[in-house]
DSSP file (Angstrom, degrees, kcal/mol; ACC not computed):
  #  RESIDUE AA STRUCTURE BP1 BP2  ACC     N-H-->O    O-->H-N    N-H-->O    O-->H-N    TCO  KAPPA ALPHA  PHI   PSI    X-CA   Y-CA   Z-CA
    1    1 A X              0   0    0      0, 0.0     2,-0.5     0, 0.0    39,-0.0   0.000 360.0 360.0 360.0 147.5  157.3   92.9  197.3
    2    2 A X        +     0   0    0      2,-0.0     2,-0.3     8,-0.0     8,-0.0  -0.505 360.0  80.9-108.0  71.9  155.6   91.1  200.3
    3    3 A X        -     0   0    0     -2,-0.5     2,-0.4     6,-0.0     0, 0.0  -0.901  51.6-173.6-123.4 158.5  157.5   92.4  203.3
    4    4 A X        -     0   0    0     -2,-0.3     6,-0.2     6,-0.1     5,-0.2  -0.973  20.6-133.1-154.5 141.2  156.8   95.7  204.9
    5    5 A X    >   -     0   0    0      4,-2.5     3,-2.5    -2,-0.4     2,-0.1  -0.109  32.9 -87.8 -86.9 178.2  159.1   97.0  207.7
    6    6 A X  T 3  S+     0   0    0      1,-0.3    -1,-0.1     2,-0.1     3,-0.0   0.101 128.1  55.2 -86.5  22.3  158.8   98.6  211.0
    7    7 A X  T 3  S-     0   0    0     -2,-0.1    -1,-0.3     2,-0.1     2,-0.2   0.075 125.8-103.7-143.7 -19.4  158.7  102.3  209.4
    8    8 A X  S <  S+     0   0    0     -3,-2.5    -3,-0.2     1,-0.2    -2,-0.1  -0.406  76.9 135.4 102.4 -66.0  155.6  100.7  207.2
    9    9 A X        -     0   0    0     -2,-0.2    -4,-2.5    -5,-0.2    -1,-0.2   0.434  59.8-150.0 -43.9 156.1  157.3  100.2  203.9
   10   10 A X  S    S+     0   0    0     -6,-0.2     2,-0.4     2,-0.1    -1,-0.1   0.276  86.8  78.8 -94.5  20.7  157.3   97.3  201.6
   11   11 A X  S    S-     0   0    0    -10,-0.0     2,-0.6    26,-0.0    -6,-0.1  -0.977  82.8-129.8-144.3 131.6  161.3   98.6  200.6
   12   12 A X    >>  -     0   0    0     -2,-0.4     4,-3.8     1,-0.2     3,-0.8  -0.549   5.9-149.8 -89.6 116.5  164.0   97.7  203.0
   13   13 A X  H 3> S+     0   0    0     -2,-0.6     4,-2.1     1,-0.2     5,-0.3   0.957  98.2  55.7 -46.7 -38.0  166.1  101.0  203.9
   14   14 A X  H 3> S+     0   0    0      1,-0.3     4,-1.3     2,-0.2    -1,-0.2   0.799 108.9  48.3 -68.9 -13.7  169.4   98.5  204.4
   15   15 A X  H <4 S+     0   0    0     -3,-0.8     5,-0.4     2,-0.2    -1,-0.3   0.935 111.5  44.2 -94.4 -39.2  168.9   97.2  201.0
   16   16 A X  H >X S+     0   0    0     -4,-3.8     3,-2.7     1,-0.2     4,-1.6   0.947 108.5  60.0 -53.4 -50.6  168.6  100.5  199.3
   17   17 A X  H 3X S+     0   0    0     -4,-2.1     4,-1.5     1,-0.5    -1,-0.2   0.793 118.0  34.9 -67.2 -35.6  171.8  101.8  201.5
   18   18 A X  H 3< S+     0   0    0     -4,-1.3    -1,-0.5    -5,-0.3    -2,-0.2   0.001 107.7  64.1-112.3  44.9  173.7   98.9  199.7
   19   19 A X  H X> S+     0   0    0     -3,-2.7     4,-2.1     3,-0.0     3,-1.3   0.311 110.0  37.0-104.8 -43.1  172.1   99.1  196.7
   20   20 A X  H 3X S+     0   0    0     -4,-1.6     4,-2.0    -5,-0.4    -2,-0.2   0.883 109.6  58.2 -88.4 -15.2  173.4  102.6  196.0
   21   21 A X  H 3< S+     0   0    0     -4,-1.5    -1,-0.3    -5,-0.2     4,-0.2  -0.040 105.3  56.3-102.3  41.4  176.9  102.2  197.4
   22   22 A X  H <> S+     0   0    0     -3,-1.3     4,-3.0     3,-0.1     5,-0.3   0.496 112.7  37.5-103.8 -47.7  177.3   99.3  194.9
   23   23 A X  H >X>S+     0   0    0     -4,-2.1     4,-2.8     2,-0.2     3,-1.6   0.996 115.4  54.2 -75.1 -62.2  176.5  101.5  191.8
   24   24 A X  H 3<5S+     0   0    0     -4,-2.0    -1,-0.2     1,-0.3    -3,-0.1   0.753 112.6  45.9 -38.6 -50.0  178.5  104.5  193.6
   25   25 A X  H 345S+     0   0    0      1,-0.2    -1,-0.3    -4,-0.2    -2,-0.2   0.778 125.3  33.1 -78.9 -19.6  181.8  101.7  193.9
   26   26 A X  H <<5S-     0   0    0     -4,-3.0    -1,-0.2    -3,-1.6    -2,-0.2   0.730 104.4-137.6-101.8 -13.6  181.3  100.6  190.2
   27   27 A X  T  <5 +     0   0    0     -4,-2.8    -3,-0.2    -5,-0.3    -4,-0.1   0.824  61.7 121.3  75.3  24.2  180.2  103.7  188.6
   28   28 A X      < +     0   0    0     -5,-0.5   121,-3.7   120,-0.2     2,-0.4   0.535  61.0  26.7-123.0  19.9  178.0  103.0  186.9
   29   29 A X  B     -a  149   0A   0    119,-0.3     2,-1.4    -6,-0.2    -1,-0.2  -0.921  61.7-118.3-154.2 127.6  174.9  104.8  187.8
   30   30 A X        +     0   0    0    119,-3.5   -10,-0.0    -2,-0.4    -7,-0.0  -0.462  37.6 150.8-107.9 144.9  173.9  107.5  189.3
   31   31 A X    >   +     0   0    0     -2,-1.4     3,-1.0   -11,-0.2    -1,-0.1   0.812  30.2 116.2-107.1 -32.5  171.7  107.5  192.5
   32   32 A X  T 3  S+     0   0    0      1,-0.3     3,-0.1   -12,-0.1     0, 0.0  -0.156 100.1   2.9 -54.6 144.7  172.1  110.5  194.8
   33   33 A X  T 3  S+     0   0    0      1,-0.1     2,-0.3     0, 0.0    -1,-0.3   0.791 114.4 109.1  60.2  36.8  168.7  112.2  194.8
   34   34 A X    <   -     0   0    0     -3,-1.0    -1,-0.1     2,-0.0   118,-0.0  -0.905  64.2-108.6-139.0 107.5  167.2  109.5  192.7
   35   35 A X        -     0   0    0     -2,-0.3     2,-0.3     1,-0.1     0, 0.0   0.019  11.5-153.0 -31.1 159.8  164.7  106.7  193.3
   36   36 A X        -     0   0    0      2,-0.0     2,-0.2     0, 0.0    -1,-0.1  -0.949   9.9-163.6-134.9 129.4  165.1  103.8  193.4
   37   37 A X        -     0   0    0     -2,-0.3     2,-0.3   -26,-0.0     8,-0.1  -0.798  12.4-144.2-116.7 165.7  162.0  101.1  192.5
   38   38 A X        +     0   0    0     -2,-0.2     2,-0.2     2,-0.0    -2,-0.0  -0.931  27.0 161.8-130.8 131.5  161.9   97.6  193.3
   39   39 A X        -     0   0    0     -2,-0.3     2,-0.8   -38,-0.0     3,-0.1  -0.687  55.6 -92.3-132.8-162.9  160.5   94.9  191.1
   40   40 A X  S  > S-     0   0    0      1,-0.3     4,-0.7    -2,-0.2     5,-0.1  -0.847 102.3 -51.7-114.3  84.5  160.2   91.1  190.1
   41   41 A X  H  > S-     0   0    0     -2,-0.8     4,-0.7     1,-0.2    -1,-0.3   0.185  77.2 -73.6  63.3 175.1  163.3   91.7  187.6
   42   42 A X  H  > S+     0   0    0      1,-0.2     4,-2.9     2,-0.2     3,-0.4   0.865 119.6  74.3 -79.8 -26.2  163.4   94.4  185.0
   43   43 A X  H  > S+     0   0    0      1,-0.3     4,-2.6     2,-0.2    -1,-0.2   0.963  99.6  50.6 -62.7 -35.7  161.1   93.1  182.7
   44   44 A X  H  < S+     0   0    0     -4,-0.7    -1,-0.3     1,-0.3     4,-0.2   0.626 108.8  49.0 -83.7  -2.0  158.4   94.1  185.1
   45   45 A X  H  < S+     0   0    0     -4,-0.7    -1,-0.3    -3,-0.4     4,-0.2   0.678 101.8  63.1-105.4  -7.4  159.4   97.2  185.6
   46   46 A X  H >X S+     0   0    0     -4,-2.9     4,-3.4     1,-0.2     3,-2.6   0.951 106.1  44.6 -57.6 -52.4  159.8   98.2  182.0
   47   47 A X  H 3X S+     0   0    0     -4,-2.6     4,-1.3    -5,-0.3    -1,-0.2   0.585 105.6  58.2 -93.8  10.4  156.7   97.8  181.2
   48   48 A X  H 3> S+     0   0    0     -4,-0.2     4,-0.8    -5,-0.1    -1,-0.3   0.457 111.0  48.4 -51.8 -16.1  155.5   99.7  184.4
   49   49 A X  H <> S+     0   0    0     -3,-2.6     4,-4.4    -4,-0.2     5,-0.2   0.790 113.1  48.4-104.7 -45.4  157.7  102.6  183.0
   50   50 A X  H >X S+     0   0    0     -4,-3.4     3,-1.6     1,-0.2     4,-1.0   0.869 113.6  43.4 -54.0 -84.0  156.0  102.2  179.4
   51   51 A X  H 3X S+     0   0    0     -4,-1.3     4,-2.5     1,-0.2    -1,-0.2   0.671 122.2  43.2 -22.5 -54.7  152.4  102.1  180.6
   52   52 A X  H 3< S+     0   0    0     -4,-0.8    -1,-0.2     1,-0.2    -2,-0.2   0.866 112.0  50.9 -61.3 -37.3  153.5  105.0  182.9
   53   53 A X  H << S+     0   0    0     -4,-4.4    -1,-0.2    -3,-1.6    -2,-0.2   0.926 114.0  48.7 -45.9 -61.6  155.5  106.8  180.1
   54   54 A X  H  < S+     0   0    0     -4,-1.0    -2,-0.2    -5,-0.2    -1,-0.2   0.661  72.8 110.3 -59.8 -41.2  152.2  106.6  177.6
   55   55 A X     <  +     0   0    0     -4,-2.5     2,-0.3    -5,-0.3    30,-0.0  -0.299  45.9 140.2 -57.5 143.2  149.0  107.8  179.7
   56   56 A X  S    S-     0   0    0      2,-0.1     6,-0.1     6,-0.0    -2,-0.0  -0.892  75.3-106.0-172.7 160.0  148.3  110.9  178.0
   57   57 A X  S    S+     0   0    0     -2,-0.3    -2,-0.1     2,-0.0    -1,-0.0   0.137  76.2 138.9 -60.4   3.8  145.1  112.7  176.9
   58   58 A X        -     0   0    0      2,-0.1    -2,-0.1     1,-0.1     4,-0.1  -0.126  52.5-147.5 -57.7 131.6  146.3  111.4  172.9
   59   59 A X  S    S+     0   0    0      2,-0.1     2,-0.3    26,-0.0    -1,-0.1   0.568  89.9  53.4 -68.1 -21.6  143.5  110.2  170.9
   60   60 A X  S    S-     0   0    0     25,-0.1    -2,-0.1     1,-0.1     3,-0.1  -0.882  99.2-106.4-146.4 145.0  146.0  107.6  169.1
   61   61 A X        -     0   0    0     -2,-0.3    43,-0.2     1,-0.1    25,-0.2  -0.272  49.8 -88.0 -65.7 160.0  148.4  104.9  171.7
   62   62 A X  E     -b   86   0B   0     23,-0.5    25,-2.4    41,-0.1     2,-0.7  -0.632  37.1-124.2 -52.8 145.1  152.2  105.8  172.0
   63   63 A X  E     -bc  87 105B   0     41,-1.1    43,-1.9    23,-0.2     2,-0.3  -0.906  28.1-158.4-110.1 101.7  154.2  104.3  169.4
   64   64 A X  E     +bc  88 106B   0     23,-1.9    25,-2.5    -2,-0.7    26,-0.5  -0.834  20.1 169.2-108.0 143.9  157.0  102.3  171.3
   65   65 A X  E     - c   0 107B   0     41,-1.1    43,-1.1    -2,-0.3     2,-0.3  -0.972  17.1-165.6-151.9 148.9  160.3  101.4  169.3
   66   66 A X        -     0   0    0     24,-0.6    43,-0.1    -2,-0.2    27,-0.1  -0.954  28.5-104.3 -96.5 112.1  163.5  100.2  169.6
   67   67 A X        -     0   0    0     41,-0.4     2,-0.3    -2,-0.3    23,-0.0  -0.255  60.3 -70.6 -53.8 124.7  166.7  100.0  167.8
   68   68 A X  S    S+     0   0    0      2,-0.1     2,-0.3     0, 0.0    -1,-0.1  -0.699 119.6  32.0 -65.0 112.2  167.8   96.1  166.0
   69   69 A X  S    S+     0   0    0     -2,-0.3     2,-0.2     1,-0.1    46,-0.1   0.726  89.9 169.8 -96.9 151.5  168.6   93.8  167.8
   70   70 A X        -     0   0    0     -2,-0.3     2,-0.1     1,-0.1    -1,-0.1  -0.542  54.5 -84.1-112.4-174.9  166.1   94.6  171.2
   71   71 A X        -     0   0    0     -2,-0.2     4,-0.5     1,-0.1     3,-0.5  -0.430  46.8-139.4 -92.1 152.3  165.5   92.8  173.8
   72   72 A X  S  > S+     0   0    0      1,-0.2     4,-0.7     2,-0.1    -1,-0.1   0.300 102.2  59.2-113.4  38.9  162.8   90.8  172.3
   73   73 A X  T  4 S+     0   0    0      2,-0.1     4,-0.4     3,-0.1     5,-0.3   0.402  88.2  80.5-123.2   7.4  160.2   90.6  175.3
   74   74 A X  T  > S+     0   0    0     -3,-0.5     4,-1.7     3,-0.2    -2,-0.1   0.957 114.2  32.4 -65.5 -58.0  160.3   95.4  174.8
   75   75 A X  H  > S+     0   0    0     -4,-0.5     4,-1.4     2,-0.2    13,-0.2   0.591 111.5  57.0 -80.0 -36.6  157.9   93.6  172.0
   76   76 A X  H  X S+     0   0    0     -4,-0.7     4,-3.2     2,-0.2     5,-0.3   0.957 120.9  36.6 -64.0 -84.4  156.2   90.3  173.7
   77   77 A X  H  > S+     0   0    0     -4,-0.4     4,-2.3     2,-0.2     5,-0.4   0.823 113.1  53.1 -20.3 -82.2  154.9   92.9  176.4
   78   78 A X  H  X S+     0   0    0     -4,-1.7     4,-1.3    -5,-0.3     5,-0.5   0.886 123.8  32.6 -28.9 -76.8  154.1   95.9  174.2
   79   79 A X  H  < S+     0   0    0     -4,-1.4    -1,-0.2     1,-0.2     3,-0.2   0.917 117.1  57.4 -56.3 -55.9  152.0   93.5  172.1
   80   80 A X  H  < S+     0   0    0     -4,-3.2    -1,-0.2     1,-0.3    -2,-0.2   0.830 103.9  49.3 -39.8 -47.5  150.7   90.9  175.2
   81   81 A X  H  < S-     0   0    0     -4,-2.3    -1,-0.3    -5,-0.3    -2,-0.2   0.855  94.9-147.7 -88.1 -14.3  149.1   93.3  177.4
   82   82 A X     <  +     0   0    0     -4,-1.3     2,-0.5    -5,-0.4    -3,-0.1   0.868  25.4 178.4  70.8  46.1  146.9   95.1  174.6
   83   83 A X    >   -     0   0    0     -5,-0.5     2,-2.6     3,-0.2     3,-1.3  -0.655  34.1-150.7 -70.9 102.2  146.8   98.3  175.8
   84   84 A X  T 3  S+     0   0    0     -2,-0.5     3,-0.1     1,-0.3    -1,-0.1   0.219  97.6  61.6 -74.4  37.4  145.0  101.5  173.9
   85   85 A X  T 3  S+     0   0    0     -2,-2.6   -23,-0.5     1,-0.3    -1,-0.3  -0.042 116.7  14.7-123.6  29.7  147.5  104.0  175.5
   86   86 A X  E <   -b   62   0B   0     -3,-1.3    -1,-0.3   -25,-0.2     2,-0.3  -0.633  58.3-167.7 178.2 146.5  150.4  102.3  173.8
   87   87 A X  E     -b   63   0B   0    -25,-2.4   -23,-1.9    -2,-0.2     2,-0.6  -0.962  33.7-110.6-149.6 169.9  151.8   99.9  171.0
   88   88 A X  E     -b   64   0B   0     -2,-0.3   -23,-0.1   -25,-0.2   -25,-0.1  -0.823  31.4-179.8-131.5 102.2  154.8   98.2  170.0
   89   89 A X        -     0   0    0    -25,-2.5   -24,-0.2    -2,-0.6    -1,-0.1   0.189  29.4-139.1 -66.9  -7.0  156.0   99.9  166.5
   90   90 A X        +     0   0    0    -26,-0.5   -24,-0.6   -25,-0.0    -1,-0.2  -0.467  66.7  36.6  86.0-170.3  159.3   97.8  165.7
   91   91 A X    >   -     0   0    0    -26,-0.2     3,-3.7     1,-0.1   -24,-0.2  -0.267  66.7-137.3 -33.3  99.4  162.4   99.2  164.3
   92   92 A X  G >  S+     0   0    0      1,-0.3     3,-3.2     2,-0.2     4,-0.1   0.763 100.0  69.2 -42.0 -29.4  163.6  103.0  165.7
   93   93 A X  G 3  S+     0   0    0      1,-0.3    -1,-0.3     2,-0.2     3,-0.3   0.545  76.8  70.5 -92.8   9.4  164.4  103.8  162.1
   94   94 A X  G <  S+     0   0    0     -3,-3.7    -1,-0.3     1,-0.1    -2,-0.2   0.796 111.6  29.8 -17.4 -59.7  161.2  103.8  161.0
   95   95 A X  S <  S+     0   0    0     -3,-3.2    -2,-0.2    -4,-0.2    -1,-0.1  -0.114  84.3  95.1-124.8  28.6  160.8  107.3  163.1
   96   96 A X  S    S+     0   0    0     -3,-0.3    -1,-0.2     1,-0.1    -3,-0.1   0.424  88.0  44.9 -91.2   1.3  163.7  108.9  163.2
   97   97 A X  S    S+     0   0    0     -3,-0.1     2,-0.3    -4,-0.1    -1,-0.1   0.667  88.1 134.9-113.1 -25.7  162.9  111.1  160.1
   98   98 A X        -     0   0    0      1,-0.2    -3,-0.1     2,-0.1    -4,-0.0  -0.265  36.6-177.8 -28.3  79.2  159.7  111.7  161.6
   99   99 A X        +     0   0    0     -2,-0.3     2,-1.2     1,-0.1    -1,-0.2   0.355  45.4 108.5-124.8   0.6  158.6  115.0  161.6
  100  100 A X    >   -     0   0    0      1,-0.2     3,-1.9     2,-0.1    -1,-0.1  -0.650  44.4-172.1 -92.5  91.4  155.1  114.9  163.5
  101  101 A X  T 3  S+     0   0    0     -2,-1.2    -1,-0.2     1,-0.3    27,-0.1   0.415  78.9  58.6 -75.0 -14.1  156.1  116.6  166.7
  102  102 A X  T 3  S+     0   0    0     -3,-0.1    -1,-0.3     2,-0.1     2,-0.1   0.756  79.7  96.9 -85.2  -6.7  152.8  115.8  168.2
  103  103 A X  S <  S-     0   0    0     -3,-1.9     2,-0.5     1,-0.1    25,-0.1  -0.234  75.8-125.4 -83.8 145.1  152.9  111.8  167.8
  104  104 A X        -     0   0    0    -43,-0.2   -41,-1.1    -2,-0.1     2,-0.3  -0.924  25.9-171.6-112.1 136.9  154.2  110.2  171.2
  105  105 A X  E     -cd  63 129B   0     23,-0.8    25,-2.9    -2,-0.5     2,-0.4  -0.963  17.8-158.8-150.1 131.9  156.6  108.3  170.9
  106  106 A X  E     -cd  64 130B   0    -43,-1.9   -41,-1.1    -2,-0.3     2,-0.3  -0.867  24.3-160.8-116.3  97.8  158.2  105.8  174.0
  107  107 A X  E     -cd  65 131B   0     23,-1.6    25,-3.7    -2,-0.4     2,-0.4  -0.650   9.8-149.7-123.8 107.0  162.4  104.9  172.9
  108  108 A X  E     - d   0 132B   0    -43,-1.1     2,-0.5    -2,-0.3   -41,-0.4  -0.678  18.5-175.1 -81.6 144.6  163.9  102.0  174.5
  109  109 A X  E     - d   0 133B   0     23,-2.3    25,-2.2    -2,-0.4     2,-0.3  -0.976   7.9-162.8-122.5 118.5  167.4  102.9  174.6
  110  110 A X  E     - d   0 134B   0     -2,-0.5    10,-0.4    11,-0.2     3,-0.3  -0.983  10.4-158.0-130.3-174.4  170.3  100.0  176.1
  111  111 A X  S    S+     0   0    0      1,-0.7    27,-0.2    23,-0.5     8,-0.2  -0.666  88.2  24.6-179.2  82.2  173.0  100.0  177.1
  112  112 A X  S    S-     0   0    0      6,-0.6    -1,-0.7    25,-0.2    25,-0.5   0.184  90.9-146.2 -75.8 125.7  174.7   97.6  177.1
  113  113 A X        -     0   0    0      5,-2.6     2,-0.5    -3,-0.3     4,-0.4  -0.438  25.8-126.3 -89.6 151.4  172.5   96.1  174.0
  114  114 A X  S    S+     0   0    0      1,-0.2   -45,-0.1     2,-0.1   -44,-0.0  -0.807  96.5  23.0-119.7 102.5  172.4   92.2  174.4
  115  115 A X  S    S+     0   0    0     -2,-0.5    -1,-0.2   -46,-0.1    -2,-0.1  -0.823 133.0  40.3-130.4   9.9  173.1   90.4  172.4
  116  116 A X  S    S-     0   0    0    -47,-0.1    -2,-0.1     2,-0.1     3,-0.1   0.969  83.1-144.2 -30.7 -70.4  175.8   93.6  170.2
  117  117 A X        +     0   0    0     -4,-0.4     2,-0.3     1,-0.3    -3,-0.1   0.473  46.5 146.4  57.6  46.9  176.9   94.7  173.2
  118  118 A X        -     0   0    0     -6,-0.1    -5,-2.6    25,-0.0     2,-0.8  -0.648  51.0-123.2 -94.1 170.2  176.9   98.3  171.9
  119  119 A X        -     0   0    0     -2,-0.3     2,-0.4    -7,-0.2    -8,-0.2  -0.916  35.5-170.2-107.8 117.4  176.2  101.3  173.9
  120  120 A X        -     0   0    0     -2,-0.8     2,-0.1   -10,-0.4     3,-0.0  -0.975  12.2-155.5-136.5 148.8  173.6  102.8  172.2
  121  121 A X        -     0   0    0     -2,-0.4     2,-0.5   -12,-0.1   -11,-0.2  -0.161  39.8 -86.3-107.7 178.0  172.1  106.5  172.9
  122  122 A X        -     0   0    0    -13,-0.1    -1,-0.1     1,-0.1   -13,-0.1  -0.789  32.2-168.5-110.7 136.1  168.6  107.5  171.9
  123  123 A X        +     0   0    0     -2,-0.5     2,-0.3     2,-0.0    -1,-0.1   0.078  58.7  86.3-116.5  34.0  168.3  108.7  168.6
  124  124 A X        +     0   0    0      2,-0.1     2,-0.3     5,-0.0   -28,-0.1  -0.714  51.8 178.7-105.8 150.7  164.8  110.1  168.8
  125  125 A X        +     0   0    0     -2,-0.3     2,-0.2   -29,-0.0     5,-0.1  -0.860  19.6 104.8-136.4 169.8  164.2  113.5  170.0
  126  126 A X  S >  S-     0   0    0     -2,-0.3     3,-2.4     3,-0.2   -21,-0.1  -0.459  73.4 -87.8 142.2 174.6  161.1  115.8  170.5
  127  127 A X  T 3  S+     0   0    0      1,-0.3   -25,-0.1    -2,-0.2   -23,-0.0   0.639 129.0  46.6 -73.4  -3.9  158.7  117.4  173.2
  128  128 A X  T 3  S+     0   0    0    -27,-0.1   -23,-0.8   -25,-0.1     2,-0.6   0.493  90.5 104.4 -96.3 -10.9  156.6  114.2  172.8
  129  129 A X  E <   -d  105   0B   0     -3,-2.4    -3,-0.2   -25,-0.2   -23,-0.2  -0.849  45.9-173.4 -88.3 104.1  159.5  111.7  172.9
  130  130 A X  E     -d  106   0B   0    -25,-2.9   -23,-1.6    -2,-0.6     2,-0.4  -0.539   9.0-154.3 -75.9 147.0  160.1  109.7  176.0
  131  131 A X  E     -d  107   0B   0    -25,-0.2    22,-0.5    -2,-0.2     2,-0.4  -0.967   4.4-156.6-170.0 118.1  163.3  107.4  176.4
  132  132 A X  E     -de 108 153B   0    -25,-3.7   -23,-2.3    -2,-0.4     2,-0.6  -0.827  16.3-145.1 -95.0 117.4  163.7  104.1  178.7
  133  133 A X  E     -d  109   0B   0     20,-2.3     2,-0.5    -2,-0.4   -23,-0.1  -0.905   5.5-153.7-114.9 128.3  167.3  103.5  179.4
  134  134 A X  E     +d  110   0B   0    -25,-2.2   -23,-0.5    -2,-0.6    20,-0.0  -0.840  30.5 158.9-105.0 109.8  167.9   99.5  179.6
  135  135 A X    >   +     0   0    0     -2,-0.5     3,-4.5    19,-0.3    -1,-0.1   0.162  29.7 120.4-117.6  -0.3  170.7   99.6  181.8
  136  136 A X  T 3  S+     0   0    0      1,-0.3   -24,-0.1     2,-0.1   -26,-0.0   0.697  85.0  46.4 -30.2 -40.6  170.2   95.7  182.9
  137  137 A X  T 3  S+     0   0    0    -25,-0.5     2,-1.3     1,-0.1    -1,-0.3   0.211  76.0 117.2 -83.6   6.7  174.2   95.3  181.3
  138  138 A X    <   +     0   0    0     -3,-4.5     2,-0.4   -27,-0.2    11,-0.1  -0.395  45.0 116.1 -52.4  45.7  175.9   98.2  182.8
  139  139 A X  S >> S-     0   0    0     -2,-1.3     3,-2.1     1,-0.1     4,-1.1  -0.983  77.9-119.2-137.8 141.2  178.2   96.5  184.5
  140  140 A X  T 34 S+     0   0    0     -2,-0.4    -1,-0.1     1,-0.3    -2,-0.0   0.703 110.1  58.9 -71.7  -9.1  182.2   96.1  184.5
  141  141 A X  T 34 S+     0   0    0      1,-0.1    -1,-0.3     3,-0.0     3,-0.1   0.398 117.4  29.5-101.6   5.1  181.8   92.1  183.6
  142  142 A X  T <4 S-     0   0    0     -3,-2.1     2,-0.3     1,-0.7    -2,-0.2   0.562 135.0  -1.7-136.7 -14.7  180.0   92.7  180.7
  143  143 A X  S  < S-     0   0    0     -4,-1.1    -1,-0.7   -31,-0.0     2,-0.1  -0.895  77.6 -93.7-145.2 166.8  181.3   96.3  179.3
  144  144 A X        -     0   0    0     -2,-0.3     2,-1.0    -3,-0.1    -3,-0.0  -0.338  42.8-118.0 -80.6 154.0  183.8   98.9  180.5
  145  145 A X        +     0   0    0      1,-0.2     3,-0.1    -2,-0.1    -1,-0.1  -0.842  36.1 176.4-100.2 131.6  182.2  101.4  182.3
  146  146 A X        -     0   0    0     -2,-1.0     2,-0.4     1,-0.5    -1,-0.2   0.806  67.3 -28.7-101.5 -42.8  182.6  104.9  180.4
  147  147 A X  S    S-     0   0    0   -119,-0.1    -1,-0.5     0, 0.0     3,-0.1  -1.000  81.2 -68.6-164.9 160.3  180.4  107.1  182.7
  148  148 A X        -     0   0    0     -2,-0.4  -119,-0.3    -3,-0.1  -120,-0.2  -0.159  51.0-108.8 -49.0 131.2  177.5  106.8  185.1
  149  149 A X  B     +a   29   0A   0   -121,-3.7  -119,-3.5     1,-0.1    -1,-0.1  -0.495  43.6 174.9 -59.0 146.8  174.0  106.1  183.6
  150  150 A X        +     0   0    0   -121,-0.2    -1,-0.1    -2,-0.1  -121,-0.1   0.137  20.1 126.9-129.7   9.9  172.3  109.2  184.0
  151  151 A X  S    S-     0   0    0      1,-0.1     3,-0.2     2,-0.1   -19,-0.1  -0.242  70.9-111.1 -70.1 174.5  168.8  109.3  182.5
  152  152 A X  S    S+     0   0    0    -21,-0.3     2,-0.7     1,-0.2    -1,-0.1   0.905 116.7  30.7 -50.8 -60.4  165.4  110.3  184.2
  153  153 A X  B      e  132   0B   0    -22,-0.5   -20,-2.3     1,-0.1    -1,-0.2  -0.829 360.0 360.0-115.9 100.3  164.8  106.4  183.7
  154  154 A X              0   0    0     -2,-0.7   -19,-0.3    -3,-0.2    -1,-0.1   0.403 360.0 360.0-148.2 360.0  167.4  104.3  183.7
């Protein structure tokens, strides 16, 4: 962002203050004790979270995947910036049977999916597995809110 405040920071404390007591009155995330980062939309912070998600000491990129229908720019990115710590693998059910716990593996998760509009959970697991929760549709005017998002990354 190009402002920075009288504290030094480029992130305005009044906007976080009402940034979290928005999600606190709708519920549908939680913030206490949580960052919050500030981008030019989500798309550019997804793939700030992939890149970040993906450095690793791996000989071979992360394998990023998603569940049908995705968002289709999880893929335009993945593919666009051409990055050897990570690539864009397609369809989660590919790798859900997977059983090579050392492969790194980066799981876009939403939730609310556009254009379903199911809530859909991450159906990956292992110590290698990382999972971005696309929460961009959380919101009571496009789904009922069941409980707070709650991921590491969401």
């Amino acid at each position: 962002m190009s402002y920075s405040y009288k504290d030094s920071s480029f992130i305005s404390q009044e906007l976080e203050t009402h940034i979290r007591k928005i999600h606190a009155i709708v519920g549908n995330a939680v913030t206490h004790k949580r960052f919050i980062v500030f981008g030019a939309g989500s798309t550019q912070l997804l793939n700030a979270v992939v890149h970040a998600l993906s450095l690793d000491n791996s000989s071979s990129p992360a394998r990023v995947v998603a569940s049908i229908p995705f968002y289709p720019l999880y893929e335009t990115q993945t593919v666009n910036f051409q990055s050897t710590d990570f690539k864009f693998e397609g369809d989660i059910s590919v790798w859900k049977n997977n059983t090579d716990t050392s492969m790194n593996l980066v799981e876009f998760v939403t939730a609310t999916n556009n254009p379903d509009g199911q809530l859909n959970k991450a159906v990956l697991k292992g110590p290698n597995t990382k999972t971005i929760h696309d929460h961009a549709y959380y919101w009571p005017h496009y789904t009922p809110i069941t409980a707070p998002a709650d991921g590491k990354i969401s």
